[in-house]
C-alpha positions as CSV (number, residue, x, y, z in Angstrom):
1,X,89.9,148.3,58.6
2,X,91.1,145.1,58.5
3,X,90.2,142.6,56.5
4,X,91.5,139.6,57.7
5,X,90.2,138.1,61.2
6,X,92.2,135.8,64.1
7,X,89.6,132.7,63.4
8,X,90.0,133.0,59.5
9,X,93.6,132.4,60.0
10,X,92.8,129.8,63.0
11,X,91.0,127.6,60.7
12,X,93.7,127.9,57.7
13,X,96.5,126.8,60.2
14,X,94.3,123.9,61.4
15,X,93.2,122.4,57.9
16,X,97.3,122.9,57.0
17,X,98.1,121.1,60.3
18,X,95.7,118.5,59.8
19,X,95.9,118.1,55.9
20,X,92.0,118.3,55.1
21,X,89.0,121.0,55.8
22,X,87.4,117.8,57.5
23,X,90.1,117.1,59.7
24,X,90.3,120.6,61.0
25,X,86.6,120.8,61.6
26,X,87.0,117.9,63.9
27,X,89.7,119.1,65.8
28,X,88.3,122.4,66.2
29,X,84.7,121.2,66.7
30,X,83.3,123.3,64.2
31,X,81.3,122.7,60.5
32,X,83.3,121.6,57.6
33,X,82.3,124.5,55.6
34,X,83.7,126.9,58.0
35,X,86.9,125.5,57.3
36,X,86.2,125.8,53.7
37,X,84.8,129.4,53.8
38,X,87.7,130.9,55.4
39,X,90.5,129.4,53.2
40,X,88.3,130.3,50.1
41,X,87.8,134.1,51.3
42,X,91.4,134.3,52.5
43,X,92.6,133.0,48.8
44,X,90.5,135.8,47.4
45,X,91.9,138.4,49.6
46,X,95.7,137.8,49.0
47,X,95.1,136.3,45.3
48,X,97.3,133.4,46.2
49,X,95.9,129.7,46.1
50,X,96.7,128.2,49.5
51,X,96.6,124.6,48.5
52,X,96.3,122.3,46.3
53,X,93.6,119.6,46.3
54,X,94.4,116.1,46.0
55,X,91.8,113.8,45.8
56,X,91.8,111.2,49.2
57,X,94.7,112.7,50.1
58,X,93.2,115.9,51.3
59,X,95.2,119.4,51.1
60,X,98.8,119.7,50.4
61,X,100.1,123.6,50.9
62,X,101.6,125.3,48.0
63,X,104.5,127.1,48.1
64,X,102.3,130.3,48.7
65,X,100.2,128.7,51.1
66,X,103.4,127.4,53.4
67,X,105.0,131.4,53.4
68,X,101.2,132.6,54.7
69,X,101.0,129.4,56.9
70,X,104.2,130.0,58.7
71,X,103.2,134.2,59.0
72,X,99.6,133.0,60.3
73,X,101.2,130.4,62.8
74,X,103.7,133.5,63.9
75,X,100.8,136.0,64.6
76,X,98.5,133.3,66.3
77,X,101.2,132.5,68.9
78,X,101.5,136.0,69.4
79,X,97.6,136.5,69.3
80,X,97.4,133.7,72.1
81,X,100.2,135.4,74.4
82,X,98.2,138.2,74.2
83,X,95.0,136.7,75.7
84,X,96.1,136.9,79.2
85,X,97.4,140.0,81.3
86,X,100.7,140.9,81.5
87,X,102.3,139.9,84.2
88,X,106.3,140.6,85.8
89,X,106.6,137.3,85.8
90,X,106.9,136.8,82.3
91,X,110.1,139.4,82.3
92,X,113.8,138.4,83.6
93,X,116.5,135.7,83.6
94,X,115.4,131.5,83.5
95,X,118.0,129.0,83.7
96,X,116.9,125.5,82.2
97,X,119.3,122.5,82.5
98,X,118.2,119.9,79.8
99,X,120.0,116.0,79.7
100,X,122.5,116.2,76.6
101,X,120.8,113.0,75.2
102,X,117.5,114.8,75.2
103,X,118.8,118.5,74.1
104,X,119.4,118.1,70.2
105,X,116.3,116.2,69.6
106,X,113.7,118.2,71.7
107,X,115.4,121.7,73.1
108,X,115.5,124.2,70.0
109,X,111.6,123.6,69.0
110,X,111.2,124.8,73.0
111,X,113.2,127.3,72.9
112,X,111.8,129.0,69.8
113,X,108.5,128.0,71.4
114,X,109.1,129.8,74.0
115,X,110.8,132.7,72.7
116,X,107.6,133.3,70.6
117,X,105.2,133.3,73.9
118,X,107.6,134.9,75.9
119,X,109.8,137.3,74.4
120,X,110.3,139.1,77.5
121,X,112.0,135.9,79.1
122,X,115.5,135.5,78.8
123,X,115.9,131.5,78.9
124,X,119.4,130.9,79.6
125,X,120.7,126.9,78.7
126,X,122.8,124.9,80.2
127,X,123.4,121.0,78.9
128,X,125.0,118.0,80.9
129,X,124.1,114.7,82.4
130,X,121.9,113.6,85.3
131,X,123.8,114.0,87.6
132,X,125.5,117.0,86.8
133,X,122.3,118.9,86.3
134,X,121.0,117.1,89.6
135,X,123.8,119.2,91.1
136,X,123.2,122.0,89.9
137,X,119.7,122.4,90.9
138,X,120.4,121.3,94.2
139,X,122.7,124.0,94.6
140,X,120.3,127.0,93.1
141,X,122.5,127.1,89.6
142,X,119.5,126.3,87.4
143,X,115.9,126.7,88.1
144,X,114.7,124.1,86.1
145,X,115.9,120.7,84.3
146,X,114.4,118.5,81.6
147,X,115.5,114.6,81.9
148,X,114.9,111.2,82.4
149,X,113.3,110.3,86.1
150,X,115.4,107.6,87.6
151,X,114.3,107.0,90.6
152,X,116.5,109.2,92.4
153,X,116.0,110.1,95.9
154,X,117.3,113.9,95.9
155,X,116.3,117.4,97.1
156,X,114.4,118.0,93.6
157,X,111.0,118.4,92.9
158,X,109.8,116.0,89.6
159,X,107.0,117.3,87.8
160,X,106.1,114.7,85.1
161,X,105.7,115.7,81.2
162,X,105.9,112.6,78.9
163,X,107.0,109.4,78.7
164,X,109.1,107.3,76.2
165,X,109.9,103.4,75.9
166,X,112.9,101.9,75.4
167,X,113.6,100.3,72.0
168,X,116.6,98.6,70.5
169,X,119.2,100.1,68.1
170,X,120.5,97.7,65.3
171,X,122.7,98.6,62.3
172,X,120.1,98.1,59.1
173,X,121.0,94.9,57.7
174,X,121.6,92.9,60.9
175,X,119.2,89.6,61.1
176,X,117.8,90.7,64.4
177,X,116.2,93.8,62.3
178,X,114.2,91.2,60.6
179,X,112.4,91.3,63.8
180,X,109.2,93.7,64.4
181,X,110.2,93.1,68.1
182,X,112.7,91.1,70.0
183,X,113.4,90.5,73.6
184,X,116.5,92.2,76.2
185,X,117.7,88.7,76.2
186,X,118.5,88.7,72.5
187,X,120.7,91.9,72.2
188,X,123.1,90.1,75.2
189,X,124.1,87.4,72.6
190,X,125.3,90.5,70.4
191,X,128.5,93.0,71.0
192,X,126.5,96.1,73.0
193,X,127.4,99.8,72.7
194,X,126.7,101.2,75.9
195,X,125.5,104.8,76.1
196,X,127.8,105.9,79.1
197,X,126.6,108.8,81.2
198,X,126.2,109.0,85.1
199,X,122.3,107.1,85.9
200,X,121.4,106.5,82.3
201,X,124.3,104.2,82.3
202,X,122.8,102.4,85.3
203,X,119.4,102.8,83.6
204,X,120.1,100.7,80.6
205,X,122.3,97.6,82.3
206,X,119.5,96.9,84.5
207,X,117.0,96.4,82.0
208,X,119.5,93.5,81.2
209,X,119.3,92.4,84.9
210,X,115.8,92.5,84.9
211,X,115.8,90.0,82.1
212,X,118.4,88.0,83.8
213,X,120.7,88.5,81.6
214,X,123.9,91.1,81.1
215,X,125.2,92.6,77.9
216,X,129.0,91.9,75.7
217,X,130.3,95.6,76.3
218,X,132.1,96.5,73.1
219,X,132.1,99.9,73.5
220,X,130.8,102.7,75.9
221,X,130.6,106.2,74.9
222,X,129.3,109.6,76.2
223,X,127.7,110.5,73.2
224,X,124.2,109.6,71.9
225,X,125.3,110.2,68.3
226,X,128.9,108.3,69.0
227,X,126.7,105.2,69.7
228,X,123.9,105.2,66.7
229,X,127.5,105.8,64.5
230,X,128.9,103.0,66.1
231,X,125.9,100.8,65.7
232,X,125.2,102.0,62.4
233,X,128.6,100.9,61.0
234,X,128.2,97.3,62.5
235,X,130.5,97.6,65.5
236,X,127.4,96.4,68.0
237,X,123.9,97.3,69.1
238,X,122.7,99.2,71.9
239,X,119.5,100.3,73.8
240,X,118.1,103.9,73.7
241,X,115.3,105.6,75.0
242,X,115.4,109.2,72.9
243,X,114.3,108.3,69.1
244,X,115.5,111.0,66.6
245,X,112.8,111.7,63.9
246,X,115.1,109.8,60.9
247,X,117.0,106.2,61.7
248,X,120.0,107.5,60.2
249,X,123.7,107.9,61.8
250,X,125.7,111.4,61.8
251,X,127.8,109.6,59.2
252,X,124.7,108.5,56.7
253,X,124.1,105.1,57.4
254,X,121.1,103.4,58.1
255,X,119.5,101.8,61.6
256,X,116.8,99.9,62.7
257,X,114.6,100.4,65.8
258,X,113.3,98.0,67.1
259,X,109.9,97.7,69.5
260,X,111.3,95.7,73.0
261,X,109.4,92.5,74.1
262,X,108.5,91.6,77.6
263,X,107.7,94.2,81.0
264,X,109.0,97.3,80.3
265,X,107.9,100.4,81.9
266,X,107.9,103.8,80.1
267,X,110.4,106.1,81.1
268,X,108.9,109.3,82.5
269,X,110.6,112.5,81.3
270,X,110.0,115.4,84.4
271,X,110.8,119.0,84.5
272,X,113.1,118.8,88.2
273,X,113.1,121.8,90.2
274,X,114.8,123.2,93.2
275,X,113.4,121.7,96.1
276,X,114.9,124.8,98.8
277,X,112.8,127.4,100.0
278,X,112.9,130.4,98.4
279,X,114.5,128.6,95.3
280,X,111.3,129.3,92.8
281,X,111.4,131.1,89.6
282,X,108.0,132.4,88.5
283,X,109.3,131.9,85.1
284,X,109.7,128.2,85.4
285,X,106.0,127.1,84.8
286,X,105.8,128.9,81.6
287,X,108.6,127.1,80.3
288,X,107.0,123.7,81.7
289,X,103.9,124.6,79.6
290,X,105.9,124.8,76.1
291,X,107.8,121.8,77.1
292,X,104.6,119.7,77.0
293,X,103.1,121.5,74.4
294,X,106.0,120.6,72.3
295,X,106.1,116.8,73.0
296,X,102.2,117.1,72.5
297,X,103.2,118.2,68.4
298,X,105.8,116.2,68.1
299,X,103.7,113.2,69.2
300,X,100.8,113.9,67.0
301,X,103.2,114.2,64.3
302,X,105.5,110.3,64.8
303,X,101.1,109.3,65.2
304,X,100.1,110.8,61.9
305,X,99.4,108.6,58.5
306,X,102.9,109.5,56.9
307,X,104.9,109.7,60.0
308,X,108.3,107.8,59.6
């Protein structure tokens, strides 16, 4: 028999997820003490203390608890694949397009996301601009792309997941950083490192226009990681939309981000899709699930008390 049930391990991975037995219980809408109960009898099964308890800072995972926290998570993903029927739709090829600005940041978690619900799914990637990966839906070469919504008026279908804001990028020790926030206006007075890809180009010099003003180009750059480097060693500043989780530069220096002032509407990240008849992959919306599933945990985590 086994010993060990699906909801024991449920409840561990919750109270690790949400530091505290209290936490968990809320999130899960059950008693504290169920939470308790099943950490307790799971420590006494494997002999293995799970955390350590620090007082008003809840639980911290020990070294033990973070190897049986990482197997629980493994078999509860699996355990949740599981709970619906098998289907031939979740077998075969999908080929996802995702915007190279967005791909480093968000793409692997996905992709291990979705390898873990759906091993049977053969995600095939392909990375690239707007409008490049605009093309190649149009023309049947991918059957589904993550990236920015700009207003484009093509044969796609938009299907919205999240939303990010714009923020400005400042190398650490520039006066402006001082700021909590600042206006578009400010960053025109200021050499500007322009992020320079088809539409997000286009994107980012109009939030100048918009604030009646337009940017000192000192440099413009392909690369997302070319222009936080470029910024970071004091060359400019720049505007960005995708935050990486630490405000540092490929080559170790320090940045600042910086919250935008004034009207400035989120910018809505959509999963695009062949718009042709007959053009639909049945594999596509499982991939659309992980996607929002993953930018649901990562934004719970930036929200959490020790976020960066």
């Amino acid at each position: 028999m086994i010993n060990i049930s699906l909801r024991q391990l449920e409840y561990f991975a919750a109270a690790a997820q949400h530091g505290g037995a209290a936490r968990a219980a809320a999130a899960l809408s059950v008693s504290q003490p169920s939470i308790s109960k099943a950490i307790a009898d799971l420590e006494a099964l494997w002999g293995e203390a799970l955390f350590v308890r620090r007082h008003a800072r809840g639980l911290e995972l020990t070294a033990a608890g973070q190897m049986r926290h990482r197997e629980a998570h493994a078999l509860l993903e699996r355990a949740r694949a599981l709970e619906g029927p098998r289907t031939g739709e979740e077998a075969g090829l999908l080929r996802v397009g995702c915007l190279s600005t967005l791909a480093p940041r968000h793409l692997p978690a996905m992709l291990v996301r979705m390898r873990e619900r759906h091993p049977q799914v053969e995600v095939e990637v392909h990375e690239g601009d707007t409008e490049a990966l605009l093309q190649m839906l149009e023309r049947g070469a991918l059957d589904a792309a993550l990236l920015y919504d700009m207003g484009l008026a093509r044969p796609v279908r938009l299907e919205a997941v999240t939303a990010f804001v714009p923020y400005a990028l400042l190398p650490a020790g520039h006066a402006l950083a001082a700021r909590t926030s600042l206006p578009v206006t400010a960053l025109a007075q200021e050499p500007f490192i322009l992020i320079d890809l088809p539409h997000s180009r286009e994107y980012f010099l109009s939030l100048f226009r918009q604030a009646g003003a337009a940017p000192r180009i000192a440099h413009a750059t392909p690369s997302i990681e070319m222009v936080r480097s470029l910024v970071a060693n004091g060359l400019g500043v720049s505007l960005l939309t995708t935050r990486p989780v630490r405000d540092w530069s490929y080559d170790g220096k320090r940045l600042a981000c910086r919250r935008l002032r004034g009207p400035l509407a989120a910018q809505s990240v959509v999963m695009a899709y062949p718009e042709r008849l007959g053009a639909h992959n049945p594999r596509a919306p499982l991939f659309a699930r992980v996607v929002r599933e993953c930018f649901t945990r990562q934004r719970d985590a930036m929200t959490a008390p020790d976020a960066p």
